[in-house]
C-alpha positions in Angstrom: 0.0 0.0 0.0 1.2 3.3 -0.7 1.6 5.9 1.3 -1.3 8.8 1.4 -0.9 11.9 -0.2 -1.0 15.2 1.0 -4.1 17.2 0.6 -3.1 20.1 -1.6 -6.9 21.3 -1.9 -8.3 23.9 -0.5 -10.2 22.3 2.3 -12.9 25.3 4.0 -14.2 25.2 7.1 -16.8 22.2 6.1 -14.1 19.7 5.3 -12.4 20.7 7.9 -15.1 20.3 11.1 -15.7 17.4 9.3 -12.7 15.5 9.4 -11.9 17.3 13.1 -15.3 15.4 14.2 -15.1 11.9 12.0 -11.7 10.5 11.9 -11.3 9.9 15.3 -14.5 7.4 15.5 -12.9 6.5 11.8 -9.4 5.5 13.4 -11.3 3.9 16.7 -14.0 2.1 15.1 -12.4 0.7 11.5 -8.9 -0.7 10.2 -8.4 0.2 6.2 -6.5 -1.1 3.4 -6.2 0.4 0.8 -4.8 -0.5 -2.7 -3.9 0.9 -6.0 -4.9 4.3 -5.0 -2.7 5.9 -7.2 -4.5 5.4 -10.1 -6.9 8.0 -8.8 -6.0 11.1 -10.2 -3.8 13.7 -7.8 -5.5 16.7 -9.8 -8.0 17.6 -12.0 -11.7 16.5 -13.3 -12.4 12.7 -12.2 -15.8 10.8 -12.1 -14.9 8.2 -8.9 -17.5 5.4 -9.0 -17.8 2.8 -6.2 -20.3 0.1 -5.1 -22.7 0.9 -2.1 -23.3 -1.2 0.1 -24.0 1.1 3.8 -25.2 3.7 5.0 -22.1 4.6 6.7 -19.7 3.9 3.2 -20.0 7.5 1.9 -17.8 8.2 5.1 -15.6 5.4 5.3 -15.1 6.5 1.6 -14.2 10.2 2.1 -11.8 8.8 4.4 -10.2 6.8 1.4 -10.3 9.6 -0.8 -8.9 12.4 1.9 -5.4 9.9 1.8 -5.2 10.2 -1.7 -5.2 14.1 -1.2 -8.7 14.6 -2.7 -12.0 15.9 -1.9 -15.0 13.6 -2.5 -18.2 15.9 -4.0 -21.1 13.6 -3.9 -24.7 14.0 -5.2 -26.6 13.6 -1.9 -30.5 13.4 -1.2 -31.7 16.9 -1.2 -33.6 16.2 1.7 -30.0 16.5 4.2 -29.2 19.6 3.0 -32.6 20.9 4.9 -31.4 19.6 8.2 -29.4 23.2 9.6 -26.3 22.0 10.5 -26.1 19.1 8.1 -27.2 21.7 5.5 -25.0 24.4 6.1 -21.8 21.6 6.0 -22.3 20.0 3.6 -23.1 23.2 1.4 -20.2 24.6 2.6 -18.4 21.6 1.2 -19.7 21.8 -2.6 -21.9 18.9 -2.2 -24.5 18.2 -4.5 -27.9 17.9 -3.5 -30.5 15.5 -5.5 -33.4 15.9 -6.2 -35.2 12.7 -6.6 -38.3 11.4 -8.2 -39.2 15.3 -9.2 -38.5 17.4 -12.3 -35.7 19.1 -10.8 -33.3 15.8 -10.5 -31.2 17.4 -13.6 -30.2 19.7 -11.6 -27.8 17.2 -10.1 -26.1 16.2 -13.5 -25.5 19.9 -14.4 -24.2 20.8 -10.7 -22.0 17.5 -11.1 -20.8 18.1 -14.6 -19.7 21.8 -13.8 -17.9 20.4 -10.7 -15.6 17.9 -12.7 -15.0 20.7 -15.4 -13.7 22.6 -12.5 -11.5 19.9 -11.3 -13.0 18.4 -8.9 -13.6 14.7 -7.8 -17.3 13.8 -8.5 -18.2 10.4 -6.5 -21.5 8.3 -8.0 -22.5 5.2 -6.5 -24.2 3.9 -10.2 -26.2 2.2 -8.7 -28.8 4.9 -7.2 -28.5 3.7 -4.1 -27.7 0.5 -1.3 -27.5 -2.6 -3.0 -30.0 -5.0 -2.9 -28.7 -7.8 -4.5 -29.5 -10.5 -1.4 -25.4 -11.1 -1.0 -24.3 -7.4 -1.6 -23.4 -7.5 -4.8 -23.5 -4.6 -7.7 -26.9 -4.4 -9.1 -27.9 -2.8 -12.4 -26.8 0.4 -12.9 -27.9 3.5 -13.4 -26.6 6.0 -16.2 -25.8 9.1 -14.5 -22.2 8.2 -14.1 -22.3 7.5 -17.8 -24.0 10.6 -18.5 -21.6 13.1 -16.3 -18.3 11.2 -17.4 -19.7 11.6 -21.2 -20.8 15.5 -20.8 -17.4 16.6 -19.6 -14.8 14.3 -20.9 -13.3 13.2 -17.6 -11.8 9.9 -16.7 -13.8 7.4 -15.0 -12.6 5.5 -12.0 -13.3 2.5 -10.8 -13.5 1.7 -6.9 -14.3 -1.9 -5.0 -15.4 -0.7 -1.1 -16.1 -4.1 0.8 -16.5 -3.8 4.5 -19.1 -0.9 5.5 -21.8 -3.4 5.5 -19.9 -4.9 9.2 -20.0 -1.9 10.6 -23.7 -1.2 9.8 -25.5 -3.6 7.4 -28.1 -1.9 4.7 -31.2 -0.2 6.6 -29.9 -1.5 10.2 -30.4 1.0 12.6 -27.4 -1.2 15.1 -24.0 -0.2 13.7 -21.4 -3.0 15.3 -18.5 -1.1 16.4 -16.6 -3.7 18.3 -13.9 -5.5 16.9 -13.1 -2.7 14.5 -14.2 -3.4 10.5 -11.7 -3.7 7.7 -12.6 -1.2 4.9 -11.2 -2.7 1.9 -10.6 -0.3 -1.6 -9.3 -1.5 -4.6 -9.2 1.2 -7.2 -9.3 0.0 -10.9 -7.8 1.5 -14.5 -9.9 4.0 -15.9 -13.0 2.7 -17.3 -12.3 3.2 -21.4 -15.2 4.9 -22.9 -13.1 7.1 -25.7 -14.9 5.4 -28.3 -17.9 6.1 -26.8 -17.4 9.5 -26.8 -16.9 10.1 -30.3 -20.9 8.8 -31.3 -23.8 10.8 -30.9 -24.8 10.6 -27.1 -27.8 8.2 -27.5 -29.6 6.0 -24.7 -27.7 3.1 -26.4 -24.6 5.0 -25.8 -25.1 5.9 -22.8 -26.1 2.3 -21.4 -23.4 0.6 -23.0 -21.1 3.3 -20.8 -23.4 2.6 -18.1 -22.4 -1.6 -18.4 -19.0 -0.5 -18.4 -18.6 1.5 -15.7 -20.8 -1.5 -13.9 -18.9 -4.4 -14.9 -15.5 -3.0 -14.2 -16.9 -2.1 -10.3 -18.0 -5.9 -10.2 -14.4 -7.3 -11.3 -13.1 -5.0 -8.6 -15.2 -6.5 -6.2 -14.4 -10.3 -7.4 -10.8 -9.4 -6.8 -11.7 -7.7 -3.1 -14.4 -10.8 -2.0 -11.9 -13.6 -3.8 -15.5 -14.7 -4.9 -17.4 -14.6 -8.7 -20.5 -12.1 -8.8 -23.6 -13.5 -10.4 -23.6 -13.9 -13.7 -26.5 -11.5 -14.3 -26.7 -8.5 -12.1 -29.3 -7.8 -9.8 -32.2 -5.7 -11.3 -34.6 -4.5 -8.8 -37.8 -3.6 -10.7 -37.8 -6.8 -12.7 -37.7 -8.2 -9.1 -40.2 -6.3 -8.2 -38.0 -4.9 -5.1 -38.4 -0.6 -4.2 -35.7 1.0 -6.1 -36.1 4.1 -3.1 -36.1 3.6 0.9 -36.1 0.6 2.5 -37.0 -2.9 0.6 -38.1 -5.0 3.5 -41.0 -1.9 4.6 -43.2 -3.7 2.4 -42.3 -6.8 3.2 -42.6 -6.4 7.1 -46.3 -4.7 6.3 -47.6 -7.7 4.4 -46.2 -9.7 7.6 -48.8 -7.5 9.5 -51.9 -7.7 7.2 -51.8 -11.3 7.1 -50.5 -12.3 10.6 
């Protein structure tokens, strides 16, 4: 493992209560290895995408992406920047709010896009959200990571988190602090889409970027789990599964009507 870099970025007082409040609890409560994270970019534009599979991974991630002398920008639920404090920091740290489900969701992909033409380091979890592929593995993606790496020319990077899911499994409201979780990261070659980007940006573009950018997460993953992912990936509305909040709602409610 390499040594981290040094953050050259201009941090503001955001990043900076932030990592003052979370890497303590980061340093008590998890052990990290990470790999290959010089392929992530020291400067400049980057669309990072990762799997997600917690609640508590966007943090666990910053934390990666802070060693490598970056700050993470990710497109966050609109509905945290209206808590006051919440709001103010993560405003404060050029996060991008989405707004899903509504007519103002492109907002995101234009606030994102103008963020990697200013340099910065845009993370997207492809997926939309947590997993919810029954053994945690990368589900069908969705194509704003496409769409953003395809808009401003940037390189996409892969990323392989394994490990959040210890600490606090998808939709538990018991994180397990004790002993502390391993956070694995494997960071991958950029995901090659140059001949993508010299056709017209279609939907058939777009989603064969999208299977791209998905299948080089998964081989990340196989490499991290020393397993082989599912031949087919998991596609929640052919299963019939909520694509927003928690899956197993309607599952406990039937429970209830019929018990």
């Amino acid at each position: 493992m390499a040594k981290p870099r040094p953050m050259r970025e201009h941090k503001g007082i955001g990043f900076t209560i932030g990592v003052m409040l979370l890497k303590p609890l980061l340093w008590t409560f998890t052990r990290h290895r990470w790999r290959e994270g010089t392929k992530l970019p020291e400067t400049g534009g980057v669309v990072v995408v990762a799997n997600h599979v917690s609640h508590v991974d966007p943090v666990t991630f910053a934390h990666f992406m802070w060693d490598h002398g970056r700050l993470p920008r990710y497109l966050a639920k609109d509905g945290l920047f209206r808590i006051r404090v919440l709001g103010w920091l993560l405003r404060d740290m050029g996060q991008i709010p989405v707004h899903r489900e509504s007519d103002d969701a492109s907002q995101a992909f234009t606030s994102a896009v103008a963020a990697v033409e200013e340099g910065k380091a845009v993370i997207v979890y492809p997926e939309g959200t947590l997993t919810r592929d029954p053994d945690l593995w990368p589900m069908v993606g969705r194509t704003g990571a496409a769409r953003i790496a395809l808009a401003s020319g940037a390189p996409v990077v892969p990323v392989a988190q394994w490990g959040a899911h210890h600490l606090l499994y998808p939709y538990s409201a018991k994180p397990r602090l004790f002993p502390p979780t391993r956070i694995d990261m494997l960071v991958g070659d950029p995901v090659d889409l140059e001949d993508l980007r010299a056709r017209p940006v279609t939907p058939e573009t777009i989603h064969e970027a999208t299977d791209r950018i998905m299948a080089a997460i998964t081989a990340l993953l196989e490499q991290v789990r020393g397993e082989k992912a599912p031949a087919e990936r998991f596609d929640p509305r052919r299963a019939g599964v909520r694509t927003i909040g928690n899956p197993h709602t309607d599952k406990r409610a039937a429970r209830r009507r019929t018990g």
